[in-house]
C-alpha positions in Angstrom: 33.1 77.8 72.8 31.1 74.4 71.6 29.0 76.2 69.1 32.0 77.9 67.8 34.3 74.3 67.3 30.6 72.8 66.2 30.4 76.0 63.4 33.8 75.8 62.1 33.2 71.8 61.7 30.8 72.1 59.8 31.3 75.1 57.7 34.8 73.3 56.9 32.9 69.9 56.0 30.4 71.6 53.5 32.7 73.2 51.9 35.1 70.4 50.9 31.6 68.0 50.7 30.6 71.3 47.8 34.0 71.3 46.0 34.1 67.3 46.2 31.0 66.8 44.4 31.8 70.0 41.8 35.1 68.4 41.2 32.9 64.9 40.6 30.9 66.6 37.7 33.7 68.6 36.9 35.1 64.9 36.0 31.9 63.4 34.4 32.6 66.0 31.6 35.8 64.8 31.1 34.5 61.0 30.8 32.0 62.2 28.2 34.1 64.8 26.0 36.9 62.2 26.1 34.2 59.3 24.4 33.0 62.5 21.8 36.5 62.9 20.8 36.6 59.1 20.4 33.6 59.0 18.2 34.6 61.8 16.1 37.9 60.3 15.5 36.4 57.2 14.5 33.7 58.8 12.1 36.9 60.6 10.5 39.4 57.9 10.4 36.7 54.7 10.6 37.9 52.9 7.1 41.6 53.7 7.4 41.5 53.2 11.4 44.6 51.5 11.9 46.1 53.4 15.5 43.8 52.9 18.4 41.8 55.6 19.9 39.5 54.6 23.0 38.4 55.4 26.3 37.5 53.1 28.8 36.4 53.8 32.9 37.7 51.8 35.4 35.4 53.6 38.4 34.0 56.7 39.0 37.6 58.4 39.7 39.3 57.2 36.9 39.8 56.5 33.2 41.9 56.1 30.5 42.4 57.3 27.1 44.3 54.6 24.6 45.8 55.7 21.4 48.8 54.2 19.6 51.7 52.5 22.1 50.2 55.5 25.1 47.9 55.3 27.7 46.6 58.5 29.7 45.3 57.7 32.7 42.6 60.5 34.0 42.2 60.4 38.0 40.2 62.4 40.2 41.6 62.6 44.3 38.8 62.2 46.4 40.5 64.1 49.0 39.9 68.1 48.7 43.1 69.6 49.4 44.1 73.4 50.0 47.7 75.0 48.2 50.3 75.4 50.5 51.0 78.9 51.8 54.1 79.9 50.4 52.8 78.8 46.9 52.3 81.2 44.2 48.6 81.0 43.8 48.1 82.3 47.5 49.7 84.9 46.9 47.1 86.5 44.5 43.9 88.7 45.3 41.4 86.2 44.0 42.7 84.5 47.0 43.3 87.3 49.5 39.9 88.2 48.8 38.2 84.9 49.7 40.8 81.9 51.5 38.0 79.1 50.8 38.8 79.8 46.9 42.5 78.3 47.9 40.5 74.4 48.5 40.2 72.5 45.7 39.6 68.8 44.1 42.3 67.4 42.2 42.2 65.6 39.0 45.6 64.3 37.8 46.7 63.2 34.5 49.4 60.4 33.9 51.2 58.9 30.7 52.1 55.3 30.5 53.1 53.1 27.4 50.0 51.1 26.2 52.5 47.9 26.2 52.9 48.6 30.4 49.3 47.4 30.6 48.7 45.1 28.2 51.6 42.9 29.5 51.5 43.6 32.6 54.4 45.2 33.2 53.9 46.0 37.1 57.3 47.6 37.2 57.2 50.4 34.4 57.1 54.1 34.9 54.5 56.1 34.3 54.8 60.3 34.4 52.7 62.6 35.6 52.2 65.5 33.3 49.5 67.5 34.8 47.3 68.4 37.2 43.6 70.3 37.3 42.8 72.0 40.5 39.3 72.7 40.8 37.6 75.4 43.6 34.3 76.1 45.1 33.3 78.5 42.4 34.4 76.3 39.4 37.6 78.3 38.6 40.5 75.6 38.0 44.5 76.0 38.1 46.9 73.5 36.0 50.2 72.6 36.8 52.1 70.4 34.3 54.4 69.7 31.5 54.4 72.0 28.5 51.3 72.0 26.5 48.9 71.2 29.5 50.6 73.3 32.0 50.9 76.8 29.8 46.8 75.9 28.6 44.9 78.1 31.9 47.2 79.3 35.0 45.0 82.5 36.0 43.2 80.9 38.7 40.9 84.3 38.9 39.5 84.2 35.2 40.3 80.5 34.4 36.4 78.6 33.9 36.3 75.2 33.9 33.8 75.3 30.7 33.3 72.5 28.2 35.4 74.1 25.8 37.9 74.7 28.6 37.9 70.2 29.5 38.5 69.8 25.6 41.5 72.0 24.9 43.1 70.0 28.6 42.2 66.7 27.4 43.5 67.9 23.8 46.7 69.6 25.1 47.2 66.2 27.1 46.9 64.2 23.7 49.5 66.5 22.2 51.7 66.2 25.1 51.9 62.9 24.9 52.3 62.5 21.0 55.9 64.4 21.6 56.9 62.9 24.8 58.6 60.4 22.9 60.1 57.0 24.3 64.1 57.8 24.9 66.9 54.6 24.6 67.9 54.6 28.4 71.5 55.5 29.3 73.6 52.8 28.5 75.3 52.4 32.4 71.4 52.3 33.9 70.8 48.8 31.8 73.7 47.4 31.3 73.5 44.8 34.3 70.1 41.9 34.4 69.6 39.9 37.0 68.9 36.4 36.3 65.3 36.7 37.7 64.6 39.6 35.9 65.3 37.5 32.5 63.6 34.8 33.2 60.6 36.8 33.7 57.6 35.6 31.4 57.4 38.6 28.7 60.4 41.3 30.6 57.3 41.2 33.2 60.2 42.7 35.7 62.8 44.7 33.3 61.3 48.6 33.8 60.5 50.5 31.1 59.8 54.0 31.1 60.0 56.9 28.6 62.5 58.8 30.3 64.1 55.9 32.6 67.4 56.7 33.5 67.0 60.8 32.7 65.6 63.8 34.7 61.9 64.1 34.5 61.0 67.6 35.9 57.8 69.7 35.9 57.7 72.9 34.0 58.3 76.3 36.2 54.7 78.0 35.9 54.4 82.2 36.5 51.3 83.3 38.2 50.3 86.3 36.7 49.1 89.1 39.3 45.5 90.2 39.0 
């Protein structure tokens, strides 16, 4: 009975240890194909540079793409984390086949306005607009908003390749090009508190790009293999 608790630990704690560190250098390419796209928009665009394009790291589970008045902010979970059962992806044969396919390391994607940061704006909204879930075998899954979320969704064929890191970080770029900055609803802002305009630079109004509207995820079919 010991050896079979003692087996089960450990087969459990190297496989999320294995997925944790693939989803690590799974990451690492996205730091480095991120600072290529940087470079290459600065070798095209270098004399008439006036938008912003960088990419800076705040640790080893996060960074953040600048460009114009956005921010994407890139962050890896550390935490490996399994789908629930009733979602589609468990459903499929790739899983059926092999249940330690259905653990995976997370990397999520967020949108804020540049301004947010650069301000300080504690209390602004940012949106998540996808999500890269990354197995044992290197095989990802993306949930998220329009361009990034219709990129890869068949988990059984889907590679997480170089190619595969540019067209998500690309697709993210575009997203967030068209996710445009909406004029609230008028009844969401029509009453400030005192405190809130006194505020050194609106530190305390929120701001968001769709503050005051529904912000929902797009419906993603899981093909069957």
């Amino acid at each position: 009975m010991e050896n079979h608790v003692f087996e089960s630990l450990r087969a459990k704690y190297l496989l999320k240890t294995d997925i944790f560190y693939k989803t690590a250098g799974v990451f690492e390419k996205f730091k480095k194909i991120s600072r290529d796209l940087v470079i290459q928009y600065s070798k095209e665009y270098g004399n008439e540079n006036k938008v912003n394009f960088q990419m800076s790291e705040s640790d080893n589970y996060r960074m953040e793409l600048m460009f114009g008045s956005d921010v994407l902010v890139f962050m890896m979970h550390t935490n490996v984390f399994q789908f629930p059962r009733l979602h589609e992806v468990m459903k499929t044969p790739y899983i059926n086949d092999d249940p330690q396919r259905s653990y995976c390391g997370v990397i999520n994607i967020y949108n804020f306005l540049a301004d947010s940061f650069k301000y300080n704006r504690m209390n602004d909204i940012g949106y998540m607009i996808g999500r890269v879930f990354v197995n044992k075998e290197l095989h990802f899954f993306i949930e998220g908003k329009r361009e990034v979320g219709q990129l890869y969704y068949n988990f059984a064929t889907s590679e997480l390749t170089e190619d595969a890191i540019k067209d998500i970080i690309k697709s993210a770029i575009q997203y967030t090009i068209n996710f445009d900055l909406l004029t609230p609803p008028y009844d969401e802002v029509k009453l400030v508190r005192v405190e809130d305009m006194q505020a050194t630079s609106s530190i305390k109004l929120v701001t968001g790009k769709r503050l005051g509207f529904r912000f929902q995820g797009d419906h993603i079919e899981v093909p069957k293999e």
